[in-house]
C-alpha positions as CSV (number, residue, x, y, z in Angstrom):
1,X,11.6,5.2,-33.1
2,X,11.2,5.0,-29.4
3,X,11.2,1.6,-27.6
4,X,8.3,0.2,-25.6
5,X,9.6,-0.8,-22.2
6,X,8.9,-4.5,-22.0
7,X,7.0,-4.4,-18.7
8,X,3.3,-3.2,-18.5
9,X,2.9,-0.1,-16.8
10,X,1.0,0.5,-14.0
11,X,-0.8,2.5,-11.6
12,X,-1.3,2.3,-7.7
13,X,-3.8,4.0,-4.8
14,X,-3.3,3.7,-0.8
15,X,-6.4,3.5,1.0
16,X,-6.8,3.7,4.7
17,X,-9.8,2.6,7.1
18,X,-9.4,3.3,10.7
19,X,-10.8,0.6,13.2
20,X,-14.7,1.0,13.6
21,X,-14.8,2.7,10.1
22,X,-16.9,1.8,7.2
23,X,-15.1,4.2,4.7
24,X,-11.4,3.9,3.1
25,X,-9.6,7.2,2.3
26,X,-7.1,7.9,0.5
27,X,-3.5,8.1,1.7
28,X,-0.8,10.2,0.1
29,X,-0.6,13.6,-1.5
30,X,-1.4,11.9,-5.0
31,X,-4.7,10.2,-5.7
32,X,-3.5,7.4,-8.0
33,X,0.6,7.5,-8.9
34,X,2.3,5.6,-11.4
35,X,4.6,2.4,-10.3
36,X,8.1,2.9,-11.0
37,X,9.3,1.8,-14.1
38,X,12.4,0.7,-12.7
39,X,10.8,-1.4,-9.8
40,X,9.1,-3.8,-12.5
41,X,12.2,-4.7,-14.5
42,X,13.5,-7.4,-12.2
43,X,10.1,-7.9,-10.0
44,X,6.6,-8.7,-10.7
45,X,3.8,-6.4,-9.8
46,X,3.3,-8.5,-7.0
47,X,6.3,-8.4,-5.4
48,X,6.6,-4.8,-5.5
49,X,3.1,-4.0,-3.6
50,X,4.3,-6.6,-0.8
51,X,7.9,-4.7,-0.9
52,X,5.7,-1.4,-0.6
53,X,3.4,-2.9,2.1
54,X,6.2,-5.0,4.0
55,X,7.7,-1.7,5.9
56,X,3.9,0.2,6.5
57,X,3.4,-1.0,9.5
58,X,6.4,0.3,11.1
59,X,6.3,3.6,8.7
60,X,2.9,3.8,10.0
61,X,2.5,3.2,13.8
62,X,0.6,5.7,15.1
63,X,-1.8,4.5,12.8
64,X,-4.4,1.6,14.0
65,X,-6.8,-0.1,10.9
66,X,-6.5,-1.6,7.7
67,X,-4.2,-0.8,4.6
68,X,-5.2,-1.1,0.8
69,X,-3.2,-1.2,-1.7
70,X,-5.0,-1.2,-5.1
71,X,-2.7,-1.6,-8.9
72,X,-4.6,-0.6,-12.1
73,X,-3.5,-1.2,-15.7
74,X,-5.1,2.7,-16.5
75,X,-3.9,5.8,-15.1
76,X,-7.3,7.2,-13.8
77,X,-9.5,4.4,-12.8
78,X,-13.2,5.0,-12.0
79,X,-15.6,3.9,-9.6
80,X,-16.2,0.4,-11.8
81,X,-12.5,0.3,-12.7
82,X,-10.9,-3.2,-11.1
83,X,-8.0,-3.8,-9.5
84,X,-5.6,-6.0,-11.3
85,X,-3.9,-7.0,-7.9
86,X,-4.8,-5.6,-4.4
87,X,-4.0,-6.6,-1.0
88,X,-4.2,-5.8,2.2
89,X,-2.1,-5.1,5.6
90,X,-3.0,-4.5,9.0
91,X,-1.7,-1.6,11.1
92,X,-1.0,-2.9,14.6
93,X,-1.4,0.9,15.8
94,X,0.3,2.6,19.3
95,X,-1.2,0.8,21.7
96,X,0.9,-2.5,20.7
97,X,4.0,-0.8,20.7
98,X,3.1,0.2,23.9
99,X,2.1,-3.2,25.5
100,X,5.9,-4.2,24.0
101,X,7.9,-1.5,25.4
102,X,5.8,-2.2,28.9
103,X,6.9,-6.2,28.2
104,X,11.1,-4.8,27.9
105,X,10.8,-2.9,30.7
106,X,9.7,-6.0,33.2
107,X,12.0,-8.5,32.1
């Protein structure tokens, strides 16, 4: 008999919308992927998407807009499917990184 791992799985989708943009798209190669077993044995759901979303901006800099992070209990939502947890980061974009570097170089 197999075992049932004790965690619920789950499923996640990264959306992007680019300042001035009234659609998200999707991000990745993958239109929804599954959330590592092994990343919900000693963390909650939450704490993994915040993990996940904590190093974005800085993976992501030439990037300037709005995140989404969106965690399903099904493996191919639809359109009416809800998120059991989402949230949200913003990506600073180039042209802060730029007013920073211009900030080191004065002082």
């Amino acid at each position: 008999m197999l075992k049932k791992p004790y965690w619920q799985p789950y499923w996640w989708r990264m959306s992007y919308r680019a300042d001035g943009a009234s659609q998200w798209s999707p991000m990745g190669p993958e239109p929804i992927s599954q959330v590592p077993n092994g990343a919900l044995e000693n963390a909650s759901l939450e704490a993994w998407a915040h993990a996940l979303l904590a190093e974005a901006p800085h993976e992501l800099d030439d990037l300037r807009g709005e995140l989404l992070l969106e965690c399903f209990e099904e493996p191919a939502p639809d359109a009416h499917s809800r998120p059991v947890y989402s949230c949200q980061v913003r990506l600073p974009g180039p042209a802060l990184h730029s007013e920073a570097g211009r900030r080191q170089r004065r002082t």
